[in-house]
Each structure stands twice: as C-alpha cells, then as structure tokens.
N, C-alpha and C positions, 0 to 999 in steps of 0.2 A: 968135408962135405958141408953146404950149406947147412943152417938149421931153416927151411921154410916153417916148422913147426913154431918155433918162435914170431915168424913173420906172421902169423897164422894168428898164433893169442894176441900178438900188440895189438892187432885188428878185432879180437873177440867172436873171429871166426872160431866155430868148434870143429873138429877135426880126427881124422885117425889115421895109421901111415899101415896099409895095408903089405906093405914090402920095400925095401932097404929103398930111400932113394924116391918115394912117393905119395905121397897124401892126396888124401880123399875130400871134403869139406863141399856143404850145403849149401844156399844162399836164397833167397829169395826176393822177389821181385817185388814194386809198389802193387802191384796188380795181386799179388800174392801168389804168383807161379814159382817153384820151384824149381831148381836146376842143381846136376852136380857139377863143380870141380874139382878137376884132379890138376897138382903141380908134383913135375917130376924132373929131376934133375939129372941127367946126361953127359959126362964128359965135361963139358966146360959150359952148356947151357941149363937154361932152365926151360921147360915147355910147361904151358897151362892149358888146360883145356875143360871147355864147358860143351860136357858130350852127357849123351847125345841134347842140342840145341833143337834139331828134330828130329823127329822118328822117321824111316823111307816114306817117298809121298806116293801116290798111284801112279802105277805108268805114263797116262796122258798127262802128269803135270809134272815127271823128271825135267825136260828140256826146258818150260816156263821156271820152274825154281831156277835151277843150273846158270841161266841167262840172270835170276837176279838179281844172285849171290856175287856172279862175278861184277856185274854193277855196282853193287854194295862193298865189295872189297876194294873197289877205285874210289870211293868216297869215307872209307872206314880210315882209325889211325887208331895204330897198336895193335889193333888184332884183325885177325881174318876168318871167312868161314871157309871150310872144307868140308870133303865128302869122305869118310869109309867106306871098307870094302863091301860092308853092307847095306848101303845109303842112305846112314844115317847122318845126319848134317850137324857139326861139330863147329864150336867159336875157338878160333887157338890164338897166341900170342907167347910169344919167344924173349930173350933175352940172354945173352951171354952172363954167364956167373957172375964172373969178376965186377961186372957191373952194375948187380943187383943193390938195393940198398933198400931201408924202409921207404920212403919217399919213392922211390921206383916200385914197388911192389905194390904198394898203394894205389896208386896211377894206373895200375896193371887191372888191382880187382874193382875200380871206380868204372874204367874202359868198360868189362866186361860183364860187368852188372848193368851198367846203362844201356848195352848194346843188346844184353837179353831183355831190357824191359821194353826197350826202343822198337827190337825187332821181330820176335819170338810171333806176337801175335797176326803181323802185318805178313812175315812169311807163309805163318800157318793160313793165312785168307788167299795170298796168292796161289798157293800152292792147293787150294780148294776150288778159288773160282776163279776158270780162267778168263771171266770177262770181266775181274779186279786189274784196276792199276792202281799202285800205292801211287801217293803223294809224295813219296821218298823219292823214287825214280826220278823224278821231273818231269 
C-alpha cells in the first residue's frame, strides 16, 4: 500500500489515519478558512477529498448552486465538485496508484487548496443570494 503518510510529512502537512488505508489532515486557506482532507486509497487508486467544501444550502438555492458547480467543473483541472447524499458539496480529485509520485501529489494538494480559496467563498454568496453572478462564470 502507498505510504500517503509520508507524502503528507514531505509536505508538513500534520496528519492522522483514522483507519487502514486513510488519512485525515487540515489545511487552511489565505483567507484563513479551514477545511478537511481526507486521502484514501482503494484498489489501485487514490481518492482526495475536501468535504464537506459546503454545508447543504437551502432549498431555493439547490438548483442555483447545482448549475454552478457543474460550470465550474468544465473550467476546473484536477479536481471536481460533487454532491453527497446529504448535500453537502465535496472538492474530490483521483489518481491511479501506480501513478502517484511526490510531484503529482503535490500538484494534487496546490489544486485543491487554490480551488478552496478560489471558490469556497464565491459559492457560499451564490448559493445565498440569488441575485449574485460570480465573475468566475462569465
């Protein structure tokens, strides 16, 4: 099995592997928000995920996020946003094992840390006022 725990310290992320196969670890943003990810390894990939990226938003504003996320995943590279079963909005990003390397791992947590500083805040305004259009959309 990978060690991502090792990929974890080169970077000076702090860390804990809460169960065979998946680590936990903090991060925070310029803004100074915090998030968790979790990387867990699978068969022959790796999954990352920075959940929850948000919390469920209020009924009138499902269909407005839903619409913007999928926007955003046609202009995103590396990772993508998704939804749980409980509609909380998750940043995830994949890679097959064999492929992983420090340099890719890297590139993995720079993605996903820019995209939560990028996005986290511009979401959460869409997703409050629906007579917000991000700049991002076009």
């Amino acid at each position: 099995m990978l060690d991502i725990a090792c990929y974890l310290d080169h970077y000076g992320w702090s860390h804990e592997a809460p169960e065979p196969g998946l680590w936990r670890s903090t991060f925070f943003t310029e803004s100074e928000e915090e998030f968790d990810l979790y990387v867990m390894v699978v068969d022959d990939w790796v999954h990352f995920a920075v959940t929850p990226f948000l919390p469920p938003v209020a009924a009138d504003a499902v269909g407005r996020l839903n619409t913007t996320l999928l926007q955003l995943n046609q202009q995103m590279r590396i990772a993508r946003f998704a939804l749980d079963g409980d509609g909380d909005v998750s940043l995830l990003a994949d890679t097959p094992a064999d492929q992983l390397s420090a340099p890719h791992f890297s590139r993995i947590l720079e993605a996903l840390v820019l995209y939560a500083d990028q996005l986290a805040g511009e979401l959460r305004r869409i997703a409050a006022d629906a007579d917000y259009h991000s700049p991002l959309l076009g």
